[in-house]
mmCIF file of the C-alpha atoms, coordinates in Angstrom:
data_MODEL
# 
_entry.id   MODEL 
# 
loop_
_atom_site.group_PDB 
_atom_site.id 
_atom_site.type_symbol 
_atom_site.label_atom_id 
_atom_site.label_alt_id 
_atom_site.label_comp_id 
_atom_site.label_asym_id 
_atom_site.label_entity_id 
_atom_site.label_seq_id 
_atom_site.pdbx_PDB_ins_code 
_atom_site.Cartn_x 
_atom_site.Cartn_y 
_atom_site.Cartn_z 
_atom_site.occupancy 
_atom_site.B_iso_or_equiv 
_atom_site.pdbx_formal_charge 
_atom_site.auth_seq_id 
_atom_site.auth_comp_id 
_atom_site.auth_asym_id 
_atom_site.auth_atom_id 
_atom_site.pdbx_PDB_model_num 
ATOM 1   C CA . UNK A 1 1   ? 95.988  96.644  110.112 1.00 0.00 ? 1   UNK A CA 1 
ATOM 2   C CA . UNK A 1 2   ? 98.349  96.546  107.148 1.00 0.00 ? 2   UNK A CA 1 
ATOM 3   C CA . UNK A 1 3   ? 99.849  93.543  107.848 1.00 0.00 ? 3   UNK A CA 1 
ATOM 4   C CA . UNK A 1 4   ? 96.799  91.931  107.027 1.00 0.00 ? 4   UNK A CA 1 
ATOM 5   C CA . UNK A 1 5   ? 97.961  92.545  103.656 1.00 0.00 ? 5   UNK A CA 1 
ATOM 6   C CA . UNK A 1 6   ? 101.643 91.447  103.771 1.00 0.00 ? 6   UNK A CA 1 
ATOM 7   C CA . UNK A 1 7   ? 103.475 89.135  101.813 1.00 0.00 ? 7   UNK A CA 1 
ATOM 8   C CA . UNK A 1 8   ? 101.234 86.218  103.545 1.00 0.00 ? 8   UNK A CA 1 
ATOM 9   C CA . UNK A 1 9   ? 97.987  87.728  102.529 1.00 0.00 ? 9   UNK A CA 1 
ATOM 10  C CA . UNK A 1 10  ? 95.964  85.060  100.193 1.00 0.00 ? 10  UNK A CA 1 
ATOM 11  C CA . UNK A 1 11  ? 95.289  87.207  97.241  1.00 0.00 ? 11  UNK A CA 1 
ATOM 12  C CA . UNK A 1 12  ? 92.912  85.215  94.005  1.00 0.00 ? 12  UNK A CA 1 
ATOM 13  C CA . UNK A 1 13  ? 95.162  84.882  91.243  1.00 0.00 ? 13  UNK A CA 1 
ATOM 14  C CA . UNK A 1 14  ? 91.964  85.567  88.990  1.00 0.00 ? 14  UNK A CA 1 
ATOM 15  C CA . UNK A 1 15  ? 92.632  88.478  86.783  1.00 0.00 ? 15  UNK A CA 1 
ATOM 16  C CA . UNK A 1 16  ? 91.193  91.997  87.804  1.00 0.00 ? 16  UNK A CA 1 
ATOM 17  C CA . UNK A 1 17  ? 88.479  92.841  85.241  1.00 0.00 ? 17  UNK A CA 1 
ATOM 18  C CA . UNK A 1 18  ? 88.285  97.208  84.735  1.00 0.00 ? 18  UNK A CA 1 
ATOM 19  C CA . UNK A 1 19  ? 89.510  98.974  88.203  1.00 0.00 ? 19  UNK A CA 1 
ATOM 20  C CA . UNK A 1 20  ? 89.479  101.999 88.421  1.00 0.00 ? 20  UNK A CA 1 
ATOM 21  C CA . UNK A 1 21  ? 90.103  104.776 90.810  1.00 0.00 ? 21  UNK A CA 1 
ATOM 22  C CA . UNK A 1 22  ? 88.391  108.725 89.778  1.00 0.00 ? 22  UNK A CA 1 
ATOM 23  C CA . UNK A 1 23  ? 87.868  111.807 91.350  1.00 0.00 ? 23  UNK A CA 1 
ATOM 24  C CA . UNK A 1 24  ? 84.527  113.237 92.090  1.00 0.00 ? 24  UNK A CA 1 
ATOM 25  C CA . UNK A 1 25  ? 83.376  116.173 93.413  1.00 0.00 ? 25  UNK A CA 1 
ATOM 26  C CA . UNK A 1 26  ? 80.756  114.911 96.539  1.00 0.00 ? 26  UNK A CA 1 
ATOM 27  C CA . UNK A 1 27  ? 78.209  117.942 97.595  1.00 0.00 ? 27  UNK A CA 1 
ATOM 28  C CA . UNK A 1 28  ? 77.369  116.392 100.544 1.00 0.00 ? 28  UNK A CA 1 
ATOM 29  C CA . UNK A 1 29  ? 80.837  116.055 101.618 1.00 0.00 ? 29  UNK A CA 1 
ATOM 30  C CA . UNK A 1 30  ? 81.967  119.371 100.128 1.00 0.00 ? 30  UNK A CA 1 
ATOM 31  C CA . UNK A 1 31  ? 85.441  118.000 98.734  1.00 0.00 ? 31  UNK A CA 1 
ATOM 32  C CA . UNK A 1 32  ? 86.777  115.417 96.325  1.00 0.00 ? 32  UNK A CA 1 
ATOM 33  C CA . UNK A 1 33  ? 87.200  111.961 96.876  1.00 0.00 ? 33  UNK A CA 1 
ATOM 34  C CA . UNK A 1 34  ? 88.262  109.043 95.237  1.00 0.00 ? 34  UNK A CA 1 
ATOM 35  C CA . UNK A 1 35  ? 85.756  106.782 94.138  1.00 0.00 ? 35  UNK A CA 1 
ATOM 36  C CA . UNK A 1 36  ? 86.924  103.279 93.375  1.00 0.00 ? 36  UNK A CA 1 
ATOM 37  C CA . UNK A 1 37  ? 85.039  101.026 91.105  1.00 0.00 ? 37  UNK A CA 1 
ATOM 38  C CA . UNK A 1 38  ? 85.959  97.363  89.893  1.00 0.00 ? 38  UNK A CA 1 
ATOM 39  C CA . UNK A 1 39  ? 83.834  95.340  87.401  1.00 0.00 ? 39  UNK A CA 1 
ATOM 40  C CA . UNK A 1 40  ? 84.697  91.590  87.433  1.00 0.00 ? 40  UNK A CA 1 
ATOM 41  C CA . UNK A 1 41  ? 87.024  90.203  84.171  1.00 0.00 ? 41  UNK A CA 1 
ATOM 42  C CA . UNK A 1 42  ? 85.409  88.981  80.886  1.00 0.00 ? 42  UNK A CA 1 
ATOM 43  C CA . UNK A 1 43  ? 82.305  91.678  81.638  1.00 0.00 ? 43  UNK A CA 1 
ATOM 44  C CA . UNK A 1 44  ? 83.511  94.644  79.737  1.00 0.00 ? 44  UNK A CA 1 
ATOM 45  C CA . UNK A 1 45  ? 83.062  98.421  81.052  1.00 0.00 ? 45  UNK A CA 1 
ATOM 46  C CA . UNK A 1 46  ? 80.440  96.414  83.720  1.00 0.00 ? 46  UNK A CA 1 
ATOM 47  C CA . UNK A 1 47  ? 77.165  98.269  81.724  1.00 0.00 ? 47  UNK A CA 1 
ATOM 48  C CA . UNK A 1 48  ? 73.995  96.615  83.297  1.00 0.00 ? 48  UNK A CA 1 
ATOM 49  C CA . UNK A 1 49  ? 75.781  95.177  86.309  1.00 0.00 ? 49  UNK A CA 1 
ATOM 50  C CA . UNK A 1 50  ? 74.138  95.877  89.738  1.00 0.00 ? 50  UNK A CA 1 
ATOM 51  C CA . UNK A 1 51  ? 76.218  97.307  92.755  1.00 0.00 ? 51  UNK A CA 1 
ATOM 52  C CA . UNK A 1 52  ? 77.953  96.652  95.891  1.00 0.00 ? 52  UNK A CA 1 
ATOM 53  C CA . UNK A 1 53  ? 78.963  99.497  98.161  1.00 0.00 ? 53  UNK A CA 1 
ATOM 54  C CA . UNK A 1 54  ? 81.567  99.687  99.922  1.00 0.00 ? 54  UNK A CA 1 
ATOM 55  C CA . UNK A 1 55  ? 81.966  101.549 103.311 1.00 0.00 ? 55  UNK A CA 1 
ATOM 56  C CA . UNK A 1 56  ? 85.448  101.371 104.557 1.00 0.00 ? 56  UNK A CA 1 
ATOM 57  C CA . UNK A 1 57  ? 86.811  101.037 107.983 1.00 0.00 ? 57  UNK A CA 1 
ATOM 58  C CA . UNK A 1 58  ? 88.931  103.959 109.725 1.00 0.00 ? 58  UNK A CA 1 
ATOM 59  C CA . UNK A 1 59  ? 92.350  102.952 107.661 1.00 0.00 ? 59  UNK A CA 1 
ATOM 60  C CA . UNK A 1 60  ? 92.134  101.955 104.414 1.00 0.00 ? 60  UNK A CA 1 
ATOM 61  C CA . UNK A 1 61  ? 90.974  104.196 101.950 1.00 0.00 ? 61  UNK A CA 1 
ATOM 62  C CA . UNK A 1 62  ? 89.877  103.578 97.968  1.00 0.00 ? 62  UNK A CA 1 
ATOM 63  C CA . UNK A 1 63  ? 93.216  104.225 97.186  1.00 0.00 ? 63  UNK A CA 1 
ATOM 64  C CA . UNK A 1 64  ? 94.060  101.003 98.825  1.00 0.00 ? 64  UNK A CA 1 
ATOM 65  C CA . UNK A 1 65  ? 91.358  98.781  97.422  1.00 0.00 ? 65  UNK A CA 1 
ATOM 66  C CA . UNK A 1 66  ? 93.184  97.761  94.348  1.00 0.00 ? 66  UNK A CA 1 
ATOM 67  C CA . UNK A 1 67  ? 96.229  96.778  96.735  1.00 0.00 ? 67  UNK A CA 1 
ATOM 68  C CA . UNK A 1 68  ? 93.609  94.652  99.019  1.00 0.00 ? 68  UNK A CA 1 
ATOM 69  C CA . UNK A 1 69  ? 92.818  92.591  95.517  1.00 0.00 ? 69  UNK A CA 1 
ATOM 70  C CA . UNK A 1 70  ? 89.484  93.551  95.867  1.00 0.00 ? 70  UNK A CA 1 
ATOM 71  C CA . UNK A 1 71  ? 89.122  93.322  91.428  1.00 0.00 ? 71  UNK A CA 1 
ATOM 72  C CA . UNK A 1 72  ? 90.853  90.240  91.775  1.00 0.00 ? 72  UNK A CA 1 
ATOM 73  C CA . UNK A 1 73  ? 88.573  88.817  94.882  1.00 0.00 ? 73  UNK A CA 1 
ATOM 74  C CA . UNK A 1 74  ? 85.967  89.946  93.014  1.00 0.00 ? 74  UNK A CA 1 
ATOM 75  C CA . UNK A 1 75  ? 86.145  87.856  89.705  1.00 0.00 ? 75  UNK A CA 1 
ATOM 76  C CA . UNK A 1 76  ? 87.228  85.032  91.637  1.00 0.00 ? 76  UNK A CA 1 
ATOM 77  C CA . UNK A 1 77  ? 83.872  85.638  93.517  1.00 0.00 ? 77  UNK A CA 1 
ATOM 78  C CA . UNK A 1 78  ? 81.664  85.502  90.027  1.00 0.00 ? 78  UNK A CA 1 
ATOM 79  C CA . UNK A 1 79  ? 84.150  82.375  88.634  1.00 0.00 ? 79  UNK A CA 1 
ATOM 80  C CA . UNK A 1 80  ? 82.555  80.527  91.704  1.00 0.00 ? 80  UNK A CA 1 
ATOM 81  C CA . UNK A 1 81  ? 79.214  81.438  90.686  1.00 0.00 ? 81  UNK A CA 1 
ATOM 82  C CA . UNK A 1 82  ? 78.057  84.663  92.107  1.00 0.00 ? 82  UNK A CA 1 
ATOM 83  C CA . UNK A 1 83  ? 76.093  86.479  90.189  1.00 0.00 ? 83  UNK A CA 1 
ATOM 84  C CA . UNK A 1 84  ? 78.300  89.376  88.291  1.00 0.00 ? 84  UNK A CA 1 
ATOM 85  C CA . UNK A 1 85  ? 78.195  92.887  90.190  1.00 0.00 ? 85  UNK A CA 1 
ATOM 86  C CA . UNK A 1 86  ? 80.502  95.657  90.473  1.00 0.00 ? 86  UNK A CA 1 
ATOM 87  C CA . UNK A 1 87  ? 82.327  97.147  93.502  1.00 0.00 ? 87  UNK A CA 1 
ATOM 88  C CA . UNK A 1 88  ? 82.329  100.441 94.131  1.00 0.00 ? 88  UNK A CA 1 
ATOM 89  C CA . UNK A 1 89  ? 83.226  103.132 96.803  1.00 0.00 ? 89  UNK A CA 1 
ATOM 90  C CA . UNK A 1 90  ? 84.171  105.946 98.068  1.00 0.00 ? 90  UNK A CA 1 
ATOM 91  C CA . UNK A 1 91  ? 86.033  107.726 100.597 1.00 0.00 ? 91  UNK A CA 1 
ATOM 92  C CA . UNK A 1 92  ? 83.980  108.616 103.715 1.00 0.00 ? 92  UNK A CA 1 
ATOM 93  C CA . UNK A 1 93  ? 86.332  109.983 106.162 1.00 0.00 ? 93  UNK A CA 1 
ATOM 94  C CA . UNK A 1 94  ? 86.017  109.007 109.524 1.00 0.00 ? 94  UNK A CA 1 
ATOM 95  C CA . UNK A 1 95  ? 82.978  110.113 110.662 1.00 0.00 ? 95  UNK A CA 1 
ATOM 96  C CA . UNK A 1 96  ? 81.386  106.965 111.065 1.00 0.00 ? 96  UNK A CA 1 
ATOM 97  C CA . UNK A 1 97  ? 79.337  107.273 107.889 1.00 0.00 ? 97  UNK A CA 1 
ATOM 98  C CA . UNK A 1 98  ? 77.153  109.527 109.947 1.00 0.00 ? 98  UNK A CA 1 
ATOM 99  C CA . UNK A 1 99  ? 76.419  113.402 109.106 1.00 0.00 ? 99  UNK A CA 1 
ATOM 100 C CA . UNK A 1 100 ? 79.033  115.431 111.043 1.00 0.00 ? 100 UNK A CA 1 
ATOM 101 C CA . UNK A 1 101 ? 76.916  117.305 113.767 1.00 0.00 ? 101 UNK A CA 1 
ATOM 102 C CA . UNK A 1 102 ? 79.413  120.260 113.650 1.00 0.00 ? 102 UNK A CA 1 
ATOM 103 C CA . UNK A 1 103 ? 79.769  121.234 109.577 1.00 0.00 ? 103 UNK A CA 1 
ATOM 104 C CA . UNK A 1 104 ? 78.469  120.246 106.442 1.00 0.00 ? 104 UNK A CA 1 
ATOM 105 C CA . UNK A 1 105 ? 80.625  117.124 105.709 1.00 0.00 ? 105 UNK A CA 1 
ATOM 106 C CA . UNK A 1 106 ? 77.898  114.078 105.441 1.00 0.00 ? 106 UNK A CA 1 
ATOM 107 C CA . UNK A 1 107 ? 79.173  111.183 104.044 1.00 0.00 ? 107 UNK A CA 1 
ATOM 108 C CA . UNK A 1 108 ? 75.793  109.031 104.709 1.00 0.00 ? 108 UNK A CA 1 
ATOM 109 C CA . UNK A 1 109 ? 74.145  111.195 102.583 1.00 0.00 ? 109 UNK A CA 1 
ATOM 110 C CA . UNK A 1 110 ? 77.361  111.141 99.769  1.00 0.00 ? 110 UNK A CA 1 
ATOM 111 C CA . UNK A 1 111 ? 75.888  106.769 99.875  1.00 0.00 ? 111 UNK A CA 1 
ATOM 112 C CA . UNK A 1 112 ? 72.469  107.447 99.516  1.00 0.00 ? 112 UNK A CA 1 
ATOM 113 C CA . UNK A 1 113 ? 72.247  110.534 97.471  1.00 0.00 ? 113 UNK A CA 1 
ATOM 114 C CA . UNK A 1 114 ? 75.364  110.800 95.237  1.00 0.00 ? 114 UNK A CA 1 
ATOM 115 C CA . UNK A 1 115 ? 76.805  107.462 94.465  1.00 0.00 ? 115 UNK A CA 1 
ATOM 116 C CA . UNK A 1 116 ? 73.263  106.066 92.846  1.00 0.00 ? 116 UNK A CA 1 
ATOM 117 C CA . UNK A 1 117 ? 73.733  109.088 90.406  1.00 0.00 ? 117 UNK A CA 1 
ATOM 118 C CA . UNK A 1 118 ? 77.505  108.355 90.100  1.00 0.00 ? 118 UNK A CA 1 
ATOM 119 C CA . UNK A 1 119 ? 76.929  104.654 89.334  1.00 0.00 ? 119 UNK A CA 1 
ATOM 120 C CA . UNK A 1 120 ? 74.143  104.835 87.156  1.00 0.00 ? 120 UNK A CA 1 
ATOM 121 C CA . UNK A 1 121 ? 76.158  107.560 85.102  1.00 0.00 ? 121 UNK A CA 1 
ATOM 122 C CA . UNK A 1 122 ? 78.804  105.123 84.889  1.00 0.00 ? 122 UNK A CA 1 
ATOM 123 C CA . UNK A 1 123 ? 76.231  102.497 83.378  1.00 0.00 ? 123 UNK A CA 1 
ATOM 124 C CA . UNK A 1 124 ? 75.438  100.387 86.387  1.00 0.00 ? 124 UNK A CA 1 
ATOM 125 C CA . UNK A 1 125 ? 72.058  99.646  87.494  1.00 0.00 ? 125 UNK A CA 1 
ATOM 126 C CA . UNK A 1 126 ? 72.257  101.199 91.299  1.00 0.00 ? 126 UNK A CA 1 
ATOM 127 C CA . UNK A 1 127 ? 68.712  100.567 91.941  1.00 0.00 ? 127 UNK A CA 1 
ATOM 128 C CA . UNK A 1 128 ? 68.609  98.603  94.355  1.00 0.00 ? 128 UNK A CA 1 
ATOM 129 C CA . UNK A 1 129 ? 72.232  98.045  95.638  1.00 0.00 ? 129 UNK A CA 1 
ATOM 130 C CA . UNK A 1 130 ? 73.802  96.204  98.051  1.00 0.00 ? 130 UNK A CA 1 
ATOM 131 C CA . UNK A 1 131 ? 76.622  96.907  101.186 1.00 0.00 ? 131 UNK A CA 1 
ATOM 132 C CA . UNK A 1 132 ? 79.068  95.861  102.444 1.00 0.00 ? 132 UNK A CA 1 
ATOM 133 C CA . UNK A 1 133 ? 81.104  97.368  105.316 1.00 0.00 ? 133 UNK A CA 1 
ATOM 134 C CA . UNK A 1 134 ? 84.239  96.676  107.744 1.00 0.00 ? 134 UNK A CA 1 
ATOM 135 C CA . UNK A 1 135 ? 84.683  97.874  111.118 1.00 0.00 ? 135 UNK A CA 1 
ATOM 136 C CA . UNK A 1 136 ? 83.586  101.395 111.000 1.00 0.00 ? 136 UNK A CA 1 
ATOM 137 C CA . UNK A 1 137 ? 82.119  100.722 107.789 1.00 0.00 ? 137 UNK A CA 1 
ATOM 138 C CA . UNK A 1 138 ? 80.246  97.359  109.080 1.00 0.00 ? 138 UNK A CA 1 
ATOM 139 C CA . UNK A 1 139 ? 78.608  100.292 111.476 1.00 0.00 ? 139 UNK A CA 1 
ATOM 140 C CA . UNK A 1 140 ? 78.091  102.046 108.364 1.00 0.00 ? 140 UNK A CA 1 
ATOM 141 C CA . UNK A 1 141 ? 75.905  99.893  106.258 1.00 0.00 ? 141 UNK A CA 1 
ATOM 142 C CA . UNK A 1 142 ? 73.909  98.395  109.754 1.00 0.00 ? 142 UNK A CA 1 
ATOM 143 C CA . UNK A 1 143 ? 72.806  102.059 109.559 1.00 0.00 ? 143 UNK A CA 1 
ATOM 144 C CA . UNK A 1 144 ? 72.074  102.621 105.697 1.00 0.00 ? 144 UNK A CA 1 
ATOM 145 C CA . UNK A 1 145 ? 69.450  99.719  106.757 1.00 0.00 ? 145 UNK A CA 1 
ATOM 146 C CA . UNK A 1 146 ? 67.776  102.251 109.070 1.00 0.00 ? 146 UNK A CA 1 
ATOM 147 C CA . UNK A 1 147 ? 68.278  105.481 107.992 1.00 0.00 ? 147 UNK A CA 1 
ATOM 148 C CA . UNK A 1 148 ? 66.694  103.832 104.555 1.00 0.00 ? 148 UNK A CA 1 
ATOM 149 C CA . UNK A 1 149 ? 64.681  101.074 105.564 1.00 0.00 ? 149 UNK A CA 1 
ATOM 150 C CA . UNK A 1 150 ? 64.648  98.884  102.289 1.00 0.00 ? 150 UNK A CA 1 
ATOM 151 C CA . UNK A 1 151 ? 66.879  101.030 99.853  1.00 0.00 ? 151 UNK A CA 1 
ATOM 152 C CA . UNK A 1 152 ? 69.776  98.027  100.213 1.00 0.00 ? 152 UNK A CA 1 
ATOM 153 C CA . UNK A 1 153 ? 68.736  94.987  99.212  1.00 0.00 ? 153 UNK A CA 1 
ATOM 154 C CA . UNK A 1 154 ? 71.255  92.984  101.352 1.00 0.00 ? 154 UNK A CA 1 
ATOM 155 C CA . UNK A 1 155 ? 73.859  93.709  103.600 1.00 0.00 ? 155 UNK A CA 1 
ATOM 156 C CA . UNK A 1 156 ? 77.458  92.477  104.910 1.00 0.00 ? 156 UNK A CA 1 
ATOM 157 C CA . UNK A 1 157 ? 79.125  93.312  107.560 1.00 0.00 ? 157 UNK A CA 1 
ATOM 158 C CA . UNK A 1 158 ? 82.296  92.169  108.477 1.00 0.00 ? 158 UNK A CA 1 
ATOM 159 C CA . UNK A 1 159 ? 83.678  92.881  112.326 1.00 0.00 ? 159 UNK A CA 1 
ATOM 160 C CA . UNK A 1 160 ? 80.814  95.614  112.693 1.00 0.00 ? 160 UNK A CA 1 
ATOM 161 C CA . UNK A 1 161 ? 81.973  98.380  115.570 1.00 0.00 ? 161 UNK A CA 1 
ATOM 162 C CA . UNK A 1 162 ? 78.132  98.125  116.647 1.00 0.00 ? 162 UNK A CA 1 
ATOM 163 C CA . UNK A 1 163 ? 79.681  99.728  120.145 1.00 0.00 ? 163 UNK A CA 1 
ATOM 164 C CA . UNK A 1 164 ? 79.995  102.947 118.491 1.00 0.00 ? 164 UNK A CA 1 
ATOM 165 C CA . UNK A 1 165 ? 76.030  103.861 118.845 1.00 0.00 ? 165 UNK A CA 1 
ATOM 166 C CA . UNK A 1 166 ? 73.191  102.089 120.699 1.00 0.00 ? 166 UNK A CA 1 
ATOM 167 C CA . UNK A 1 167 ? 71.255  102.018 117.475 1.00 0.00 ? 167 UNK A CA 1 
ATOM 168 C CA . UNK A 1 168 ? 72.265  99.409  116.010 1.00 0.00 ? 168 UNK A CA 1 
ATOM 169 C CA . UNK A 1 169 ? 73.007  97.564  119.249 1.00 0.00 ? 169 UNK A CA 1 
ATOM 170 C CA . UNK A 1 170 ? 69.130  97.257  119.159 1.00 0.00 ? 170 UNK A CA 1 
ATOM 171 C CA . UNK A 1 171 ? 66.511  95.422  118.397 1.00 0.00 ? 171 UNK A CA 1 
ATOM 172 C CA . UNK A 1 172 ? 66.640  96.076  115.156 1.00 0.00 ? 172 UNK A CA 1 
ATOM 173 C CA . UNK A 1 173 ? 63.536  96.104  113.387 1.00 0.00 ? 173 UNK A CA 1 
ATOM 174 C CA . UNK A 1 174 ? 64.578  96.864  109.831 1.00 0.00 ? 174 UNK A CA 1 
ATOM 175 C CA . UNK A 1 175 ? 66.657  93.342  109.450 1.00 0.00 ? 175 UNK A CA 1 
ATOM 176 C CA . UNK A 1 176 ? 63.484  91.035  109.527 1.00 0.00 ? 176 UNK A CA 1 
ATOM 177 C CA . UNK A 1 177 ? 63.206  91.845  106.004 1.00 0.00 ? 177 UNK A CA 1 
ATOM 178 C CA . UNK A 1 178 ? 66.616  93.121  104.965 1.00 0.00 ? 178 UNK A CA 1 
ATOM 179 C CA . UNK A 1 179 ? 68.879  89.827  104.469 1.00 0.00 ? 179 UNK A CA 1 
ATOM 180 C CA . UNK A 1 180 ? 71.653  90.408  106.685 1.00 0.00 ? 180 UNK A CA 1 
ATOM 181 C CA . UNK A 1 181 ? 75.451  88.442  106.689 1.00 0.00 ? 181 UNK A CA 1 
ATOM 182 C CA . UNK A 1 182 ? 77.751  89.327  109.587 1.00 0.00 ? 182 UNK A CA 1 
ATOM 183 C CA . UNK A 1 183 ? 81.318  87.587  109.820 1.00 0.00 ? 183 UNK A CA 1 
ATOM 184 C CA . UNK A 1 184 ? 83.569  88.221  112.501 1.00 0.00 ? 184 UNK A CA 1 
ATOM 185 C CA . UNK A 1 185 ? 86.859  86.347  113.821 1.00 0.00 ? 185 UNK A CA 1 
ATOM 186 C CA . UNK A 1 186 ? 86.441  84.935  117.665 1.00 0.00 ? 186 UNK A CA 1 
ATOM 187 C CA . UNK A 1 187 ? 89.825  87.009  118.327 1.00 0.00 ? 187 UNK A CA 1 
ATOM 188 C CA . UNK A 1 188 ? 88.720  90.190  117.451 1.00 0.00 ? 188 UNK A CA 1 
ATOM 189 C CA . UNK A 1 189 ? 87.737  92.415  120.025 1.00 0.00 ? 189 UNK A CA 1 
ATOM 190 C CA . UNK A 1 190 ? 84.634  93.312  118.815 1.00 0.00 ? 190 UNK A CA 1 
ATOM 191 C CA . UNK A 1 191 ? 83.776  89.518  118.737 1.00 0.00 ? 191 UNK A CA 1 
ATOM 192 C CA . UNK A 1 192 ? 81.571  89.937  122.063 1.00 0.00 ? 192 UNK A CA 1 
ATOM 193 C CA . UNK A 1 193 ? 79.790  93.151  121.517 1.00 0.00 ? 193 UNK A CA 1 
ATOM 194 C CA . UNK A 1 194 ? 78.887  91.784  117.873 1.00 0.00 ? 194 UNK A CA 1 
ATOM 195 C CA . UNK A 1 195 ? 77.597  88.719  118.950 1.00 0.00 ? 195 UNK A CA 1 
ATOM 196 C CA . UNK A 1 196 ? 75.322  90.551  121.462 1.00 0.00 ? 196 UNK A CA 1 
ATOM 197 C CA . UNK A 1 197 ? 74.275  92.922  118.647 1.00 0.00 ? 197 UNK A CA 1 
ATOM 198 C CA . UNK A 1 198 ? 73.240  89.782  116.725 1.00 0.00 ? 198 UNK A CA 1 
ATOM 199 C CA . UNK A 1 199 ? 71.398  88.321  119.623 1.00 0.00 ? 199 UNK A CA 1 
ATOM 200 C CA . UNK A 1 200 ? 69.338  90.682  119.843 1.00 0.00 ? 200 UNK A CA 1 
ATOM 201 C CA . UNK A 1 201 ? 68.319  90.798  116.125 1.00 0.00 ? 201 UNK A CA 1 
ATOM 202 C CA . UNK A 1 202 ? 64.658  89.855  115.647 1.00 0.00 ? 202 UNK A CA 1 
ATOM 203 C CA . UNK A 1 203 ? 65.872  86.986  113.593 1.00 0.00 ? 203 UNK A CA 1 
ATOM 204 C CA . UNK A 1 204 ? 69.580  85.269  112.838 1.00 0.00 ? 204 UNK A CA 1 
ATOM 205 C CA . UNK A 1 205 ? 71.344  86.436  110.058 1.00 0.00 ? 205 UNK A CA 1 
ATOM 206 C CA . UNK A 1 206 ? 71.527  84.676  106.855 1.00 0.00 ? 206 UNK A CA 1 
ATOM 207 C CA . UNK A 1 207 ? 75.305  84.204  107.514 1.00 0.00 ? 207 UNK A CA 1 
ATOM 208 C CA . UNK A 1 208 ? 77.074  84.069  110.760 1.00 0.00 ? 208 UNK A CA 1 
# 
């Protein structure tokens, strides 16, 4: 996984805007975890700016974001035109982003209950935020579409494990009104069970 990141990783040479990486206490979890948030250069403490989530896969961790170059990826992103938004997340674990059936650790509910309070307490407008999610986290924010059917108001998945529950292997109701991006490389081996998850899709995704 890491080597992904090596000394032949392509890296934006844009500047990084405000990163930063805090500690917060989650309820829902019932520990503290980091909570990484980025707000693209030239836009001050980000005040205003609307949000992208981000759920993680099962290595890599907010700690690691900054190292990824996701501040820098993300001005380059707004120099080219996007619309300005912050990043931010949070460690989940590895639970899937789904409630642990066993305790009290629930990390889907940490996404949909806590971090709107945490951003807009931070000055961001988390009304109506947006996903995006690798791996275990592109399972992650296929199922923040369902388990809160119009709460995101896009999401992106990138090399979604959608093997890990037949729910979102489904037809999947909630994405014929949720705009929906999925990316994922012909070599990885998820490449056949995610284009069978998007097959079955009531309608293609915005970006394939």
């Amino acid at each position: 996984y890491h080597h992904w990141f090596g000394p032949r990783a392509h890296i934006p040479s844009a500047p990084e805007g405000v990163v930063k990486l805090e500690q917060v206490f989650s309820h829902a979890r019932g520990r503290t975890v980091d909570l990484f948030t980025a707000v693209p250069h030239g836009f001050g403490d980000g005040k205003g700016l609307p949000v992208c989530l981000i759920l993680h896969g099962v290595s890599g961790r907010p700690s690691d974001y900054q190292g990824f170059g996701l501040g820098r990826f993300l001005t380059a992103a707004v120099r080219a035109g996007a619309p300005p938004f912050v990043l931010a997340g949070a460690d989940g674990g590895v639970l899937y982003w789904e409630p642990d059936p066993a305790g009290s650790d629930n990390p889907q509910r940490m996404v949909t209950d806590e971090m709107p309070r945490w951003m807009a307490g931070r000055g961001f407008d988390a009304r109506r935020p947006v996903a995006w999610g690798w791996s275990m986290g592109g399972y992650g924010v296929l199922r923040l579409g369902e388990v809160r059917p119009g709460w995101l108001r896009a999401v992106a998945a990138f090399s979604p494990d959608v093997t890990h529950s037949p729910s979102v292997a489904a037809d999947d109701g909630v994405y014929r009104t949720t705009p929906l991006g999925v990316w994922c490389g012909r070599s990885d081996p998820l490449y056949a069970d995610v284009r069978g998850f998007v097959a079955k899709l009531p309608r293609r995704p915005q970006v394939l």
